[in-house]
N, CA, C and O atoms as a Maestro MAE file, in Angstrom:
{
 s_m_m2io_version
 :::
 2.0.0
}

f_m_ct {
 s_m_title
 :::
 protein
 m_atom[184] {
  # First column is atom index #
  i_m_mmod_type
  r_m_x_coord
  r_m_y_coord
  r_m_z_coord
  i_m_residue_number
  s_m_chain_name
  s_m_pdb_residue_name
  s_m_pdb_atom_name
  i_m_atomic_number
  :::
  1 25 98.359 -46.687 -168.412 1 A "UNK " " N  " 7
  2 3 97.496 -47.253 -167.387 1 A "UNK " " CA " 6
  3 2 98.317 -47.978 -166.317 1 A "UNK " " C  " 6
  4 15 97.831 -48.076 -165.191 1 A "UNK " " O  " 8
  5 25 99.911 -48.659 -166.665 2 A "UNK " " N  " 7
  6 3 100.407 -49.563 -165.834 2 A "UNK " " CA " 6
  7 2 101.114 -48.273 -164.946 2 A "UNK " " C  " 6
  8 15 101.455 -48.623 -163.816 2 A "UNK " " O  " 8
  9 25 101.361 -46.970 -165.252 3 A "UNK " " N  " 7
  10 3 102.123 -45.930 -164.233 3 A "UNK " " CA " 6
  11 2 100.684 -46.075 -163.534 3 A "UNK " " C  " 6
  12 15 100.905 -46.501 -162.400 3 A "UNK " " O  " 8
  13 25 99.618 -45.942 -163.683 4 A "UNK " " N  " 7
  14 3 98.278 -45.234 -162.497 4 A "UNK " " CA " 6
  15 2 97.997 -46.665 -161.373 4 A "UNK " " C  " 6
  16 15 97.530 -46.446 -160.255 4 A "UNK " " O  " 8
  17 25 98.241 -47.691 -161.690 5 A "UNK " " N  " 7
  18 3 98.242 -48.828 -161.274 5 A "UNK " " CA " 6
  19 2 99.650 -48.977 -160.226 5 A "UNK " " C  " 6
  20 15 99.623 -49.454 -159.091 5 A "UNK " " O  " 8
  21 25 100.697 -48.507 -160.840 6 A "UNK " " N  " 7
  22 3 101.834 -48.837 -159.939 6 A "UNK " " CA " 6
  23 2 101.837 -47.681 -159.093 6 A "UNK " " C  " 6
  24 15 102.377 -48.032 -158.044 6 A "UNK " " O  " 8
  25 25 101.442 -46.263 -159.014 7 A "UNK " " N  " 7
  26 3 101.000 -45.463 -158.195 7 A "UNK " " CA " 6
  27 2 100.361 -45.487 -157.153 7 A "UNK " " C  " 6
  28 15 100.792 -45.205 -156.035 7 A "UNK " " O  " 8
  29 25 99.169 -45.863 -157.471 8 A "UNK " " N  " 7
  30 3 97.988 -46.366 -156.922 8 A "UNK " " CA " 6
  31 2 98.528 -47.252 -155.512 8 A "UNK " " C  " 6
  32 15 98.531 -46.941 -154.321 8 A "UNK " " O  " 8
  33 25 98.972 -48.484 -156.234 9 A "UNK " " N  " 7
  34 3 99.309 -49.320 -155.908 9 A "UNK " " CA " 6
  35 2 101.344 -49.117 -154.213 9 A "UNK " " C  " 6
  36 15 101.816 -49.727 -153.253 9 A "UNK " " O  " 8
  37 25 101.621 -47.797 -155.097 10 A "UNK " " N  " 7
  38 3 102.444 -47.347 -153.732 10 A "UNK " " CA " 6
  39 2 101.790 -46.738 -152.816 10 A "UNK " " C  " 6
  40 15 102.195 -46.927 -151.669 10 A "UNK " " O  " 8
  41 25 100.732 -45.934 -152.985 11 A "UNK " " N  " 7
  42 3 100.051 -45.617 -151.731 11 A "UNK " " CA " 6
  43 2 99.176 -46.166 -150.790 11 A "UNK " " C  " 6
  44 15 98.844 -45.855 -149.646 11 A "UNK " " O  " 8
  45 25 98.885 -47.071 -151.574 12 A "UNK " " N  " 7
  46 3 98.069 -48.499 -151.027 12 A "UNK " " CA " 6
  47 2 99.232 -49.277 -149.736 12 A "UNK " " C  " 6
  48 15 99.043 -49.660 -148.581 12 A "UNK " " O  " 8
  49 25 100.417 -49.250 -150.623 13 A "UNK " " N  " 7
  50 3 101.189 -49.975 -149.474 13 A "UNK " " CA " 6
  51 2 102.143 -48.937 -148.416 13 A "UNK " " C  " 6
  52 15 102.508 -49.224 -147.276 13 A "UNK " " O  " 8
  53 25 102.375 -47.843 -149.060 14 A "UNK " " N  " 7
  54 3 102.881 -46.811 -147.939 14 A "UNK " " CA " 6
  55 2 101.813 -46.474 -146.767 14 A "UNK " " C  " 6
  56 15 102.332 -46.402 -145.653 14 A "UNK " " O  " 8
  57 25 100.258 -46.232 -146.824 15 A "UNK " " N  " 7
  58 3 99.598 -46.302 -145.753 15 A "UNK " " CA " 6
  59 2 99.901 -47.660 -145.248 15 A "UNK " " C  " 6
  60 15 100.469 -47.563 -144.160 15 A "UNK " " O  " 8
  61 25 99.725 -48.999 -145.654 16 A "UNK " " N  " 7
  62 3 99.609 -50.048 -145.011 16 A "UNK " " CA " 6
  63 2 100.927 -50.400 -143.991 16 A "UNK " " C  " 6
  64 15 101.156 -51.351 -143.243 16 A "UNK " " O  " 8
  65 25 101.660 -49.195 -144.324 17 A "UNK " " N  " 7
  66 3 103.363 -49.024 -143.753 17 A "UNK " " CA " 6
  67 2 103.119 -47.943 -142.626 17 A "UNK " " C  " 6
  68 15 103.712 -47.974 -141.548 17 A "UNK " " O  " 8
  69 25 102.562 -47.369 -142.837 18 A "UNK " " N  " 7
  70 3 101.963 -46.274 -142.011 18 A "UNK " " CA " 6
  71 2 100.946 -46.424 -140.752 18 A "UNK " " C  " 6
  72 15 101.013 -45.807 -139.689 18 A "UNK " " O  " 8
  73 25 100.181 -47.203 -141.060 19 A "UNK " " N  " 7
  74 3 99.348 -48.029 -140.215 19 A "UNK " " CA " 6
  75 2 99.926 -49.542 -139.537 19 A "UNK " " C  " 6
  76 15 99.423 -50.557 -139.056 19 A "UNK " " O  " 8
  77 25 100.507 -49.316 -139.658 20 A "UNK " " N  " 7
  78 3 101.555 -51.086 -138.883 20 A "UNK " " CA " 6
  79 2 102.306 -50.189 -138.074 20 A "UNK " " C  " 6
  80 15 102.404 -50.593 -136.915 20 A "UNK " " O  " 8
  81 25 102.921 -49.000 -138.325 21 A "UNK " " N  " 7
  82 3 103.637 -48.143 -137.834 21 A "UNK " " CA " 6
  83 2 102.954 -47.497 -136.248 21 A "UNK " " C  " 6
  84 15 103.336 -47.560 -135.080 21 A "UNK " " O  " 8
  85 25 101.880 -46.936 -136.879 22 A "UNK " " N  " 7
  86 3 100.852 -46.470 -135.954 22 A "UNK " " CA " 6
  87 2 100.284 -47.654 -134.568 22 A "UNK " " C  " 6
  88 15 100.609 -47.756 -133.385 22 A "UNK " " O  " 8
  89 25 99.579 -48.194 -135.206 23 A "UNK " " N  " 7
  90 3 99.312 -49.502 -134.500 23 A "UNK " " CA " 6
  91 2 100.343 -49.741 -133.265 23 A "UNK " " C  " 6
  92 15 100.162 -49.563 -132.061 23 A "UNK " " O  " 8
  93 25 101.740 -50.308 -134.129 24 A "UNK " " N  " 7
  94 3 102.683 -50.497 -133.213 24 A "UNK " " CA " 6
  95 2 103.471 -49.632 -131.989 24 A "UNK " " C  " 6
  96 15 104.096 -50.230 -131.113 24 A "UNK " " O  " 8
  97 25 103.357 -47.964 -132.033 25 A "UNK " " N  " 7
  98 3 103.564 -47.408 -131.217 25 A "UNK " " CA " 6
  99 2 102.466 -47.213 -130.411 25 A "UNK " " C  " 6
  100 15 102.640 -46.902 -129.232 25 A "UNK " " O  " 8
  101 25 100.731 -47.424 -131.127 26 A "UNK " " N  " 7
  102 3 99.947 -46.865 -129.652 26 A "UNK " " CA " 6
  103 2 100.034 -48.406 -128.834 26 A "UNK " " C  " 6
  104 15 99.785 -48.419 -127.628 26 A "UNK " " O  " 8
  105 25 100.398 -49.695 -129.548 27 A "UNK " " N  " 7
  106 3 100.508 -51.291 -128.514 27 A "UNK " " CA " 6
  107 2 101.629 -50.616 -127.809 27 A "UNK " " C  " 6
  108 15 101.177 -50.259 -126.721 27 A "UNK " " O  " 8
  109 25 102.685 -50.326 -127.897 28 A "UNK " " N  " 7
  110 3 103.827 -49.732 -126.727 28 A "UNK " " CA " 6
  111 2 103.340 -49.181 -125.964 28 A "UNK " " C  " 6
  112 15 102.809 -49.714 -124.990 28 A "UNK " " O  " 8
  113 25 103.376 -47.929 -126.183 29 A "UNK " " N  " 7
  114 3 102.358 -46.668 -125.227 29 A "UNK " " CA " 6
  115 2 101.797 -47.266 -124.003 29 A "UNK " " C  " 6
  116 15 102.135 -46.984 -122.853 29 A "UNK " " O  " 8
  117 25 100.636 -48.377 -124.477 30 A "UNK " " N  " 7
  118 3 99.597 -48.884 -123.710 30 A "UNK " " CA " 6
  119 2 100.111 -49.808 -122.907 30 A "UNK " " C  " 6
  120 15 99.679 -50.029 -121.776 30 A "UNK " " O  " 8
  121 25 101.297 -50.553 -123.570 31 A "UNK " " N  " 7
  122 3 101.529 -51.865 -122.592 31 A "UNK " " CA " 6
  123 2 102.618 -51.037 -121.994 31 A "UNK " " C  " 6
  124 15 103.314 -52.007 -121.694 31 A "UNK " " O  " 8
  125 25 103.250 -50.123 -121.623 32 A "UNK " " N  " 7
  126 3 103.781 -49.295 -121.092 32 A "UNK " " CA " 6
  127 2 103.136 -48.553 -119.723 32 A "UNK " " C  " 6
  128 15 103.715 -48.384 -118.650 32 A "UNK " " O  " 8
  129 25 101.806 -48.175 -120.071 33 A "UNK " " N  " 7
  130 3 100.888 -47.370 -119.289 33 A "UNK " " CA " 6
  131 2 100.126 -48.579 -117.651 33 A "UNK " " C  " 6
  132 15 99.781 -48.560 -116.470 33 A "UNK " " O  " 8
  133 25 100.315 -49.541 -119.037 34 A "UNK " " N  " 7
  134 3 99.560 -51.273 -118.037 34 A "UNK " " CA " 6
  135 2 100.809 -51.244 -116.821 34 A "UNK " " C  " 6
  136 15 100.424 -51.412 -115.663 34 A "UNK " " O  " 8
  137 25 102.339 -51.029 -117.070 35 A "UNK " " N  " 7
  138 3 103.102 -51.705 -116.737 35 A "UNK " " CA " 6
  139 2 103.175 -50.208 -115.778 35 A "UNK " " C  " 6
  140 15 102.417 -50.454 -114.841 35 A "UNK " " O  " 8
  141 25 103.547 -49.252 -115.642 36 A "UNK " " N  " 7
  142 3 103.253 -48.373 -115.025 36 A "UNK " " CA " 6
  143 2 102.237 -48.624 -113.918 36 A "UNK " " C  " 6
  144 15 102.599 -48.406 -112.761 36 A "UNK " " O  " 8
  145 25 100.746 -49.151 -114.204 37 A "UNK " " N  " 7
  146 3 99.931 -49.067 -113.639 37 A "UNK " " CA " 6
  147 2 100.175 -49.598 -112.202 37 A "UNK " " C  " 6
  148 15 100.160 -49.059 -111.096 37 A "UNK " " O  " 8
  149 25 100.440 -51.061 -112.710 38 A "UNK " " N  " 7
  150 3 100.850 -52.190 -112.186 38 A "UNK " " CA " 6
  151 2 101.865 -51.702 -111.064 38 A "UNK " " C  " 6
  152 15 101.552 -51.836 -109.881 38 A "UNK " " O  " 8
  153 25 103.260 -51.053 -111.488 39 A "UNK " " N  " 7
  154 3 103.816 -51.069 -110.694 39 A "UNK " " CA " 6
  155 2 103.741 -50.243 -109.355 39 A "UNK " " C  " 6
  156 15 104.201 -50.507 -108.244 39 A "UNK " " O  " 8
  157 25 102.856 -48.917 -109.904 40 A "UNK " " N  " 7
  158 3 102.564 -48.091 -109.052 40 A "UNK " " CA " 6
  159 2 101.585 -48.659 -107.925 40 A "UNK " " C  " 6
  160 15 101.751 -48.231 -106.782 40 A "UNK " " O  " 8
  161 25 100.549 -49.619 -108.172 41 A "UNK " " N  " 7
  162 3 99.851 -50.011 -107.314 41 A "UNK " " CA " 6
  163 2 100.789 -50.998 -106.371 41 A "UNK " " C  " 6
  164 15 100.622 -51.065 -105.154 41 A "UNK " " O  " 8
  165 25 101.808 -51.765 -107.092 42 A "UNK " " N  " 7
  166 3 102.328 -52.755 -106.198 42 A "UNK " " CA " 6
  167 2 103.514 -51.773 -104.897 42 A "UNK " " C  " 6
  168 15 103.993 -52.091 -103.808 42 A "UNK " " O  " 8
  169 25 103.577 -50.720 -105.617 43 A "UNK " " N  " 7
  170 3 104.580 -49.784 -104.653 43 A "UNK " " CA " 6
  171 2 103.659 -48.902 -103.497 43 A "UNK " " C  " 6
  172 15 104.136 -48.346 -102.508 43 A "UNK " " O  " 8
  173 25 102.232 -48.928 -103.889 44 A "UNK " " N  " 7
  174 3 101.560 -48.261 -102.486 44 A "UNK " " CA " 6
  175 2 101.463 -49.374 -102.171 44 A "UNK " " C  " 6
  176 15 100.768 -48.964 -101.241 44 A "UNK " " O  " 8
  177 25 101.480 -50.643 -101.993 45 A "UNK " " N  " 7
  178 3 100.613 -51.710 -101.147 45 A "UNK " " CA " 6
  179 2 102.025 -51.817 -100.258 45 A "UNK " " C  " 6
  180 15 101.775 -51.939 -99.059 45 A "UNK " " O  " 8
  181 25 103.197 -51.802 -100.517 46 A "UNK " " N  " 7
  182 3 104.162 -51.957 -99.632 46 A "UNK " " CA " 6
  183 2 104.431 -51.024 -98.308 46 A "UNK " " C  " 6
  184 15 105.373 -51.275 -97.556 46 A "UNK " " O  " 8
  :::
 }
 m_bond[183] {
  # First column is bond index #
  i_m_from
  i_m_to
  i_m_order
  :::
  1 1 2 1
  2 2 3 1
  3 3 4 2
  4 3 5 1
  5 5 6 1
  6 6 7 1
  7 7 8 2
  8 7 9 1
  9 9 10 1
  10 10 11 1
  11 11 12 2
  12 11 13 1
  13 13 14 1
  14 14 15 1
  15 15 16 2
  16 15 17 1
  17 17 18 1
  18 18 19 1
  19 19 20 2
  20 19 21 1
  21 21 22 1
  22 22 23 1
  23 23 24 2
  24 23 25 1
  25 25 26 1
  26 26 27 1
  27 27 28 2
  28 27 29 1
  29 29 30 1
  30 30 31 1
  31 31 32 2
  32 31 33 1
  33 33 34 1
  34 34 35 1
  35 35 36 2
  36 35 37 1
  37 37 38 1
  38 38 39 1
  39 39 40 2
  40 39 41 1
  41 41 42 1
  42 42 43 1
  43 43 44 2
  44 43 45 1
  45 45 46 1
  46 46 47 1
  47 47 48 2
  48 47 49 1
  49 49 50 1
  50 50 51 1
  51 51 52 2
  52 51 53 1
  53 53 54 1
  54 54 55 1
  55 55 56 2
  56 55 57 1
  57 57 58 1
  58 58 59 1
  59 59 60 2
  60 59 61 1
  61 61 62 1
  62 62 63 1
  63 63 64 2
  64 63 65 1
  65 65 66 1
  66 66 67 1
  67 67 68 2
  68 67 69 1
  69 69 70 1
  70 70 71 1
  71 71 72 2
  72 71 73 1
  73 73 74 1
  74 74 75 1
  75 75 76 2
  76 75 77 1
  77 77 78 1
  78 78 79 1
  79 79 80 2
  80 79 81 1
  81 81 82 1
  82 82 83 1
  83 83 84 2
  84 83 85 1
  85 85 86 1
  86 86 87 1
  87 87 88 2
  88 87 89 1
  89 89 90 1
  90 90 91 1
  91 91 92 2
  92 91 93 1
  93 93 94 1
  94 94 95 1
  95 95 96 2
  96 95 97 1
  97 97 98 1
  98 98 99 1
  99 99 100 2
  100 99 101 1
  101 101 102 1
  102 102 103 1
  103 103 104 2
  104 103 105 1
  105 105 106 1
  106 106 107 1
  107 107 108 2
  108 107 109 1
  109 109 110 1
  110 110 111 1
  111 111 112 2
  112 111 113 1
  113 113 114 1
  114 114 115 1
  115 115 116 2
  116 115 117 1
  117 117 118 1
  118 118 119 1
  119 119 120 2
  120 119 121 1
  121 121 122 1
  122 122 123 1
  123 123 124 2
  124 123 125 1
  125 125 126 1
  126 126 127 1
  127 127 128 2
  128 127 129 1
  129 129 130 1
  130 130 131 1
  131 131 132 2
  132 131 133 1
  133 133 134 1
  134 134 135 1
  135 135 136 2
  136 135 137 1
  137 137 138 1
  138 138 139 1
  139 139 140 2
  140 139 141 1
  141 141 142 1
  142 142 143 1
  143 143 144 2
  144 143 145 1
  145 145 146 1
  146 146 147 1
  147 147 148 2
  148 147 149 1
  149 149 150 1
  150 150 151 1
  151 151 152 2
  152 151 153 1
  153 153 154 1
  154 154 155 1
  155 155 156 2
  156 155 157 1
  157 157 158 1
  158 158 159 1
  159 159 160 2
  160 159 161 1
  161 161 162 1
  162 162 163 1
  163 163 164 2
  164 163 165 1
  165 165 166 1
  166 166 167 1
  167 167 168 2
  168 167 169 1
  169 169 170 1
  170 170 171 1
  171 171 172 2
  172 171 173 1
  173 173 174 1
  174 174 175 1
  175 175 176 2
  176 175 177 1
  177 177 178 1
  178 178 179 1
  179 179 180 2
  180 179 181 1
  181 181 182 1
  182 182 183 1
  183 183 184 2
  :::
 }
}
């Protein structure tokens, strides 16, 4: 029962590794896309 538990228990934390993972590249992406945005508008106003 303690192997189905410690199993269990790695996939529980490999998604939770997986999802911090995820998370953290679409926050890049986006604050990337913001910063893009930003700059492109400040370069037509000139």
């Amino acid at each position: 029962m303690r192997a189905v538990f410690d199993r269990v228990s790695s996939i529980i934390e490999d998604a939770k590794h997986k999802i911090a993972h995820t998370i953290n590249n679409t926050m890049v992406q986006s604050y990337w896309s913001i910063g893009k945005e930003i700059i492109e508008e400040e370069q037509m106003g000139q």
